[in-house]
N, C-alpha and C positions, 0 to 999 in steps of 0.2 A: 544586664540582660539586653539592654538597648545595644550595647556595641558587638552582643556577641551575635543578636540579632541583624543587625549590618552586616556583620562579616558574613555570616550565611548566604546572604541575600545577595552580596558582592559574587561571592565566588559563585552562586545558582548562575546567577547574571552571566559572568564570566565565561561561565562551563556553559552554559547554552548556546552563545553565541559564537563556542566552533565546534557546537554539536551540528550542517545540515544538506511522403505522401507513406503512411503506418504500412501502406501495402509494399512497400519496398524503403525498411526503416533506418538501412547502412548504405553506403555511397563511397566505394572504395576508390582508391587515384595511390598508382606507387611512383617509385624514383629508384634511382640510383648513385651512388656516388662514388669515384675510382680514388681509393688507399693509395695504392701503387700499381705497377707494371701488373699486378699479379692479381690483387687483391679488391674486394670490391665490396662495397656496404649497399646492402638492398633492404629498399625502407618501404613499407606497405601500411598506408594511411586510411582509416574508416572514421567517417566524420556522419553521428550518430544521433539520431532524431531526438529533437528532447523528451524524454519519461522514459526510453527505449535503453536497454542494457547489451550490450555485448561482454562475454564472459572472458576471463585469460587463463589460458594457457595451464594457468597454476592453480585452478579454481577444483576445490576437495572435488572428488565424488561423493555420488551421494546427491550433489543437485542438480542446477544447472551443468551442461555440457560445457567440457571447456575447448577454446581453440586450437586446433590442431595447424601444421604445415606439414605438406607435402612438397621435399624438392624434388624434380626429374632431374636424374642424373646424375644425383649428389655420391658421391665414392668415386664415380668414376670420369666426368667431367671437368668435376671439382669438389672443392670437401667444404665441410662447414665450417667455420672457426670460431670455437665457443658458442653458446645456446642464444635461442632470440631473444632480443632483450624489447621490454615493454615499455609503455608508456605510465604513466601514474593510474593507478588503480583504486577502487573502492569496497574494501570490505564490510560484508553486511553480514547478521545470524538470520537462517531462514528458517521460520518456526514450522515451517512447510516440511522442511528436509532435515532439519537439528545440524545443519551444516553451516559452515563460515563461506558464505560466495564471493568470490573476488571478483568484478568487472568493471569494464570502461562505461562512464556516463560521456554523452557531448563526443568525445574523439578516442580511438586510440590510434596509437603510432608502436609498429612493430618493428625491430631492425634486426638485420641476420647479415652477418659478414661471411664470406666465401674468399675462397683463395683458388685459382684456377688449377685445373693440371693436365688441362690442354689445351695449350695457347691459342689454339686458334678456334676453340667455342666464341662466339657473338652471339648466342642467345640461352637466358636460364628461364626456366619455365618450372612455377611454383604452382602448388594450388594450396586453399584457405577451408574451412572447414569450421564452423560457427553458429554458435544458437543466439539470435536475438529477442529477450522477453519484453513485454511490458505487460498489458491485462491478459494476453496470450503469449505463444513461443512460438518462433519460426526459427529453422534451423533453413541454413544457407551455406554454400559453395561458390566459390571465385576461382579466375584461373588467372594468373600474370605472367605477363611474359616479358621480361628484362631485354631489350638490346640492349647490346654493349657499344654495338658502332654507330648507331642511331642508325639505323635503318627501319625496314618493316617487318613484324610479329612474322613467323612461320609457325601458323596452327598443324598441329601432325595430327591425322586422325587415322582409325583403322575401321575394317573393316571388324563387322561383330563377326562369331562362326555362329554356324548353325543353335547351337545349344543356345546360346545367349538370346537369339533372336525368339528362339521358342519360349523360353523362357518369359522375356519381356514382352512378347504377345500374349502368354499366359498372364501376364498382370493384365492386361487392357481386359474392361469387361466394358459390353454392349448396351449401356445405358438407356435405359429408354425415357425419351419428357426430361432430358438433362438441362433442357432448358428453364425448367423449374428453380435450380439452384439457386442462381443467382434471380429470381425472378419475385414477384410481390410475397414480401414477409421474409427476406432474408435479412437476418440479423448478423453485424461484426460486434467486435467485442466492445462495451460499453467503460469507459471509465466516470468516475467520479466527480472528477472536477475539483475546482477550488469552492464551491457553493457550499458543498457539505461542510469543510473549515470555518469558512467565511458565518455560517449559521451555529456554527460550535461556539465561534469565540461570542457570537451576537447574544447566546444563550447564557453562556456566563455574565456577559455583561448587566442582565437584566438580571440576573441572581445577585450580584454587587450592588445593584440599586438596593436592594431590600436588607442591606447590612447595615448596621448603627455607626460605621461609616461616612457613611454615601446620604442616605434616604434623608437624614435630617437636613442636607446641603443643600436637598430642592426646592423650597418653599423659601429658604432665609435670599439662596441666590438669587430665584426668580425673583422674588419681591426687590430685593437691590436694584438689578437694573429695571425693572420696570417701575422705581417709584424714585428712582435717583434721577430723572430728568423730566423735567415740563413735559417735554416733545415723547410722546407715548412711540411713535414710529421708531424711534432713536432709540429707546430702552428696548423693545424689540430687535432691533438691528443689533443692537449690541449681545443681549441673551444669544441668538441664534450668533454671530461671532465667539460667543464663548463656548458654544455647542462644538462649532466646526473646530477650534482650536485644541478641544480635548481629542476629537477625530485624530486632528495630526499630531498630537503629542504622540499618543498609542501607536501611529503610524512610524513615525520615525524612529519608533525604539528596534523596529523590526529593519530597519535598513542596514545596520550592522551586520546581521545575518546574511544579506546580498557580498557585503565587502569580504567578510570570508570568503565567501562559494568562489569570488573570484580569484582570491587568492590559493584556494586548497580545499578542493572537492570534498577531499577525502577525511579531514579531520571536523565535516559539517556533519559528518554519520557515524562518528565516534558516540556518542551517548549511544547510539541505538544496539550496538555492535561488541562495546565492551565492558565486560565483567563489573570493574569496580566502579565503573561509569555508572552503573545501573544499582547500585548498592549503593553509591554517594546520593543518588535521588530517592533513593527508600530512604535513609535515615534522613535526608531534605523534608521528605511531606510528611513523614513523622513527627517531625517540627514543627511543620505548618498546623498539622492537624490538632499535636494537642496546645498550640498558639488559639485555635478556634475553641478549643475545649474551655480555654479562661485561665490555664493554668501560669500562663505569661501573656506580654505584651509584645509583638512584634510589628517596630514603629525603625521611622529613618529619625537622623538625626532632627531632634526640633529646630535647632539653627536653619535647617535647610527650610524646612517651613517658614519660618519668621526671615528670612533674606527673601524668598520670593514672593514674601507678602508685603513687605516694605516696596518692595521693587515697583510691584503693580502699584502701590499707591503713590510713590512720588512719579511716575512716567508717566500714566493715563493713555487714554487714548487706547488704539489697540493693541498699542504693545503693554501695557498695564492689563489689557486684558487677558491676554496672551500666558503674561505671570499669574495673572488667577488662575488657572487652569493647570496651570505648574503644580503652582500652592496645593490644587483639588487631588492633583496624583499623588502629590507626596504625602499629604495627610489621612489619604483614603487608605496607604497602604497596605495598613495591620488585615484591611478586608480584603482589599484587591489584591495583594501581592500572594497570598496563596490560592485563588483564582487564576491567576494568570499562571502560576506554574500548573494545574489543574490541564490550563488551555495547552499550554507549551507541552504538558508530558503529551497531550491526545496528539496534539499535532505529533509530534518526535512518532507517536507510535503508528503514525496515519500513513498511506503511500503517496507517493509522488516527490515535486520537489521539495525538501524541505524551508528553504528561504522563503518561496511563493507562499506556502500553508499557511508560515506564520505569517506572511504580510495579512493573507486573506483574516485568519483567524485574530490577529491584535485590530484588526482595522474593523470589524465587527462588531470586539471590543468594547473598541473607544467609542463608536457610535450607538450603541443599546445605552451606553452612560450617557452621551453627551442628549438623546433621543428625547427626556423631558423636560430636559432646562430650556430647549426650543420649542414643545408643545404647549408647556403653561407658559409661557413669555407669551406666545399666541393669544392662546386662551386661559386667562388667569385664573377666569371663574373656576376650573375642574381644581384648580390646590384648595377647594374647601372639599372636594369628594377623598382626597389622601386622606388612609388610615392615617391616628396618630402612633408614636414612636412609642415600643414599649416591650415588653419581654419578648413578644414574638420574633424580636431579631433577632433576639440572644437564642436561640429557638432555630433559627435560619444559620445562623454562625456553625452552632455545634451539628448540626446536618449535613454541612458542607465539612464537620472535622472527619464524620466517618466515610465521606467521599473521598476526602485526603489518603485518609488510610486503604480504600481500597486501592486505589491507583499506586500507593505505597508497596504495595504486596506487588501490582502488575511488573513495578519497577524489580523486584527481588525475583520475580518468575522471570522475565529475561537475562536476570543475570546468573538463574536457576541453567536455564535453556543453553546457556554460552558456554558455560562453563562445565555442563551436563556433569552436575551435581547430583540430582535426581530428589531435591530435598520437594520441590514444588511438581507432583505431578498434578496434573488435572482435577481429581478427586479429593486429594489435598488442600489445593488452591480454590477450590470450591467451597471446602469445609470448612473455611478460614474464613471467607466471603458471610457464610450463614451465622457462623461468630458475632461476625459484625453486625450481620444484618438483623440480631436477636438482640443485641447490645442497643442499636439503635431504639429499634420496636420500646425496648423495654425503658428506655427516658424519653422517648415521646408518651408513653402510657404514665411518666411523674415514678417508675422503680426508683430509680435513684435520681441522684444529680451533679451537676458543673460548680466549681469554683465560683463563678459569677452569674450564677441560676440567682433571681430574685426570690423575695417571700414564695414559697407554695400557693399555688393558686388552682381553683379548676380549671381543667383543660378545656380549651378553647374548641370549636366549631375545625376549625384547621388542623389544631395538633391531633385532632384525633382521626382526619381523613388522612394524614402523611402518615402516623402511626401503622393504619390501618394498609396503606399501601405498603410500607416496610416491610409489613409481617407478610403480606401479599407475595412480596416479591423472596423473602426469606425464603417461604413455602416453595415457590418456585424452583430456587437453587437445590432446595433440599429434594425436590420430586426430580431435577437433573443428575445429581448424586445418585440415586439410585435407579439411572435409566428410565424413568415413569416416563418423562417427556425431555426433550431436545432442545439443550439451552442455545437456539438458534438464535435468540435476542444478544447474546455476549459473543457472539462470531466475530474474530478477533482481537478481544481481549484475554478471554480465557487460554490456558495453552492449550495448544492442537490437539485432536482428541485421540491422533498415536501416542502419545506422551500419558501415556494412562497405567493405571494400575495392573487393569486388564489385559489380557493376551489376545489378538488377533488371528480367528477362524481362517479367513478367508482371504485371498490375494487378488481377489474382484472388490469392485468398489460395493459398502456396506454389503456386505455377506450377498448381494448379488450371484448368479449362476452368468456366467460369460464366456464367451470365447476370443481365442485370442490370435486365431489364425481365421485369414478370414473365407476359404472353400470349405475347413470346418461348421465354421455357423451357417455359411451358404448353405451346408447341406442340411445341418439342422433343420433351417427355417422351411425349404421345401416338404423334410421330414413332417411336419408340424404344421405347414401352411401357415406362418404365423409372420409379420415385417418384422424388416430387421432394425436395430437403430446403430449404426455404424459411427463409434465414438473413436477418433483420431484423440492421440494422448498422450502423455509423455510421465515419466518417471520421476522427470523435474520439471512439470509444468504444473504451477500454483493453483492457478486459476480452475485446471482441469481440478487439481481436490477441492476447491471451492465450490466449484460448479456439483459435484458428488454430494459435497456433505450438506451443503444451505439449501439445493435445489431438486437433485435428486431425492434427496431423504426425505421429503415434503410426503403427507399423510396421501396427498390425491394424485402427487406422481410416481411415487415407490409401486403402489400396486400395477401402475399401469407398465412399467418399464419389467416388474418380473414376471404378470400376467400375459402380459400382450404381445413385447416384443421379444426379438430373440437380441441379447445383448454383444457384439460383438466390439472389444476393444483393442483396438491397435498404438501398440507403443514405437512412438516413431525414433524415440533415443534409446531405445533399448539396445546396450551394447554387447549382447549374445550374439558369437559367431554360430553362423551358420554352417548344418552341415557342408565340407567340402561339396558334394554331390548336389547341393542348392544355390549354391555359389555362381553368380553370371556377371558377364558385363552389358553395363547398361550406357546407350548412348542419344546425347541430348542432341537436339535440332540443329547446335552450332556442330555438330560433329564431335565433339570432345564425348569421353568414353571414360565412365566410371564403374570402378570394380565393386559389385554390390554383395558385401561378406557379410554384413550384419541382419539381426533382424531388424533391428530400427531403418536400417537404410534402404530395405524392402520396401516395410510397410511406408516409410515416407515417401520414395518412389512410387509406389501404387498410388498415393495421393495425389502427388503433381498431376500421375498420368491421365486419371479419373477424373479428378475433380480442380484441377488446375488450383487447388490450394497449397499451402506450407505450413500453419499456425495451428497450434493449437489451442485450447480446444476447438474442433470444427466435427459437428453433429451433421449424419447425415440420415435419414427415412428411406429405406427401398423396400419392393416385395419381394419373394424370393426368385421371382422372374427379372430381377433387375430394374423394375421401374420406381423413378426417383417419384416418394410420393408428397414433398415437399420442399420448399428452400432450405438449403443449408441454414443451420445457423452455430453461435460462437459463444462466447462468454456473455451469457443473460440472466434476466429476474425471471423469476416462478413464474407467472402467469403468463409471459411469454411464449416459456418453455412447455407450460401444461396443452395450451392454445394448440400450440404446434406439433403436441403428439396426438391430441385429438382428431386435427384436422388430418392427418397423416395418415390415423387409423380408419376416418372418415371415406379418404380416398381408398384405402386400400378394399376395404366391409365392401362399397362399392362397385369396386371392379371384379369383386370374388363373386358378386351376383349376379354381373352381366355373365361370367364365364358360367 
């Protein structure tokens, strides 16, 4: 069992370690390079904000937009020769979209070869077409222009006709107090950080403290160095040296993960991404869990313990120390080591960059462990307030077996989602959860018991408040299951709440009443004298169903957004053409002139024009007179959000009673 418990652990190891200014987030620069007489390779570089995604070319529908090229000229200038070809890509499942998205992190590099067919062109003029995500999506346009002879760009611009102009003065509306927008309480989109990580891994580590483990190690270690030397200062110094040393053990295990990313982006987001990837880690914490269960032992080789414990003792000093702290990881295992994959699935399943997560999250870690062996070295007296050692670990073991198991099942819903099996919808994966969660309840209450359960005893002051929260949170899940209440607390764990049993009413967000053209609602709202809340939004923009389901759905903002306001939502990638007869050209400040066919390219146009925005999600308040009755704001939490409709409606009750 020991070896086959290695192997496990090896290959986890293994398979982990190659699983990993925002206002203007891509920074284009091209080239060119002459084939021959005739032939010419044109290479077009975006060198791409870190967290920031640009999508390719190749990327399904269904989610993100993918890149487009427009060449002028192309048939008859000169022709293409074969398709453009990419730089290294990243694919990811978006549980957002049920689609596989292909994009550039850090850089892409696109190259398109041309062959002339009239010699005396000296200039190709291309244009780019792009959505860049990160907590929001901005979709963006470039325009390049290739000399060939090195000389200077010739911009061609035209002149709009009548209709087009009518047109795009029809988008401009008359704003009034637009200076509000950007003005006190404008909100951009908030991300996360590496804190939240960094406090994931600090939180497991202090659950590892309390495993039969670990917990027994504090009191024998402390007492060691602070009774192995005369010099009290010194046995101090030395404890806090064995604190920091376990810090960097945990730390350095996560540096491998950087040496990937530099070598291959792209097979750091393998775990997240593929199928069996995702089923080799459910049958992994199925391992681990019933390891916690008592059913087996999941240890490293003793040898390795007994060489790093030799080691510290004939070398001393602080590299003796150094091997102590070796010794504590490698014998702590059978606890820590399914913890740590615990840490590693949340991180794998968390946003941002993967390498960074886990550095935050192991380094967290190592410090919630190494956290008391520097506290009682301080102050010795508090190791007489330490409970002592005794079933309640065993207790803490098997608690953390059915935490295993859930994250087990998470593991099999994404590789449910990838592989759209349909075996784990929502209500399913729910009802598996309350399984557990009744399974749990019912051996904290003493129903049955574990392999390495001691004598029966009465339950303790504790087993029976974790009991009691168990059933707590079963009930919970089971009131979610039947719609009662909104398992807002598992917002990105659980799969997406399209991926359901149920069938979907409405094509407004949560069964909302909306419009989706915006002199429709316009008229509404005058209809009704009621503001409007002008939500910019995208088909593949996450964060915008994020912002819907965790925020909008909220008990104190749902009524006020279908009582108060009039909802109007604009999809800015919506790739429905437009009537022929709606069709214009629109042209920007530098003179360049784009042909506006779609609805998305409308309404994203209407945005720039209005509100000098691109991203979404961006919320905006007016009345039906057109006055902005707050700051914009973007991807936020609740009471932000609630604050701001208030104040909105505040202004608005107001002006309706001067008039």
């Amino acid at each position: 069992m020991k070896h086959i418990a290695l192997l496990i652990f090896s290959f986890f190891l293994c398979t982990t370690l190659v699983a990993q200014t925002d206002e203007d987030p891509v920074l284009w620069s091209s080239e060119w390079n002459q084939v021959s007489d005739t032939e010419y390779e044109l290479v077009f570089r975006a060198k791409i904000f870190e967290g920031w995604h640009v999508y390719s070319q190749h990327t399904p529908e269904g989610g993100a937009l993918p890149t487009e090229f427009t060449f002028v000229k192309a048939g008859t200038d000169y022709e293409l020769v074969g398709e453009t070809l990419e730089s290294k890509t990243v694919t990811e499942f978006s549980d957002i979209f049920e689609v596989d998205e292909t994009f550039f992190k850090k850089e892409a590099i696109f190259r398109q070869k041309i062959a002339l067919l009239n010699p005396d062109v000296r200039q190709i003029d291309a244009n780019i077409f792009y959505q860049v995500c990160k907590e929001v999506c901005i979709q963006g346009e470039y325009d390049f222009n290739f000399v060939l002879d090195g000389g200077s760009a010739t911009v061609e611009t035209k002149a709009l006709d009548k209709r087009s102009l009518a047109m795009t003065n029809a988008l401009k509306k008359d704003l009034k107090n637009k200076e509000r927008l950007t003005g006190e309480g404008s909100v951009s989109a908030k991300g996360s950080g590496i804190w939240g990580i960094f406090g994931l891994g600090f939180l497991g580590g202090l659950i590892a403290l309390l495993t039969p483990c670990v917990f027994p190690m504090i009191p024998l270690t402390v007492s060691f160095f602070t009774k192995q030397s005369q010099n009290k200062s010194k046995g101090i110094f030395n404890a806090l040296l064995y604190g920091f040393f376990i810090v960097l053990i945990y730390f350095l295990l996560s540096l491998p993960f950087h040496a990937f990313d530099s070598i291959d982006s792209q097979i750091l987001n393998t775990i997240s991404t593929n199928m069996w990837l995702n089923i080799l880690f459910f049958v992994i914490f199925i391992f681990f869990a019933f390891s916690f269960f008592g059913y087996y032992e999941l240890t490293l080789p003793n040898s390795w313990g007994n060489t790093m414990d030799s080691a510290s003792t004939k070398v001393g000093g602080a590299i003796g120390i150094f091997f102590m702290a070796v010794t504590l990881a490698i014998v702590s295992f059978s606890c820590t080591g399914p913890i740590l994959g615990l840490l590693l699935g949340g991180t794998v399943l968390s946003e941002g960059d993967l390498a960074t997560n886990l550095s935050a999250g192991i380094t967290g870690f190592g410090l919630a462990l190494a956290l008391p062996f520097a506290l009682f070295a301080l102050f010795p007296a508090w190791l007489n307030s330490l409970p002592k050692s005794g079933g309640w670990m065993t207790t803490v073991k098997v608690v953390l077996g059915f935490i295993e198991l859930g994250f087990a099942f998470k593991f099999l819903s994404n590789a449910d989602l990838v592989g759209h099996l349909g075996w784990l919808k929502r209500e399913v994966f729910v009802g598996i959860w309350i399984i557990l969660g009744l399974l749990l309840t019912g051996y904290l209450f003493g129903l049955f018991r574990f392999p390495h359960d001691g004598p029966k005893k009465k339950l303790s002051p504790g087993r029976k408040i974790t009991a009691f929260l168990s059933l707590a949170f079963t009930v919970y899940l089971a009131l979610g299951l039947v719609n009662t209440v909104d398992l807002k607390l598992l917002s990105g764990i659980l799969p997406p709440d399209f991926y359901s049993v149920y069938e979907k009413k409405s094509d407004c967000p949560l069964g909302l009443d909306c419009f989706k053209d915006f002199e429709e609602g316009l008229a509404f709202a005058n209809q009704e004298n009621k503001p409007i809340l002008l939500d910019f939004t995208g088909w593949a923009c996450a964060n915008c169903r994020k912002m819907e389901e965790n925020v909008w759905s909220e008990a104190d903002i749902y009524p006020i957004i279908k009582e108060e306001y009039v909802l109007i939502s604009l999809y800015v990638d919506d790739r429905k053409e437009l009537p022929e007869a709606l069709q214009f050209d629109f042209q920007y400040e530098s003179g360049r002139v784009k042909s506006i066919e779609t609805v998305g390219q409308k309404w994203g146009t209407f945005q720039t024009l209005n509100f000098n925005a691109a991203s979404q999600p961006y919320y905006v308040l007016l009345s039906p007179d057109l006055e902005v009755l707050n700051a914009a704001v973007q991807y936020t939490d609740r009471d932000t959000y609630l604050n701001w409709l208030n104040t909105g409606l505040q202004r608005f009750n107001a002006t309706a009673m001067r008039k």
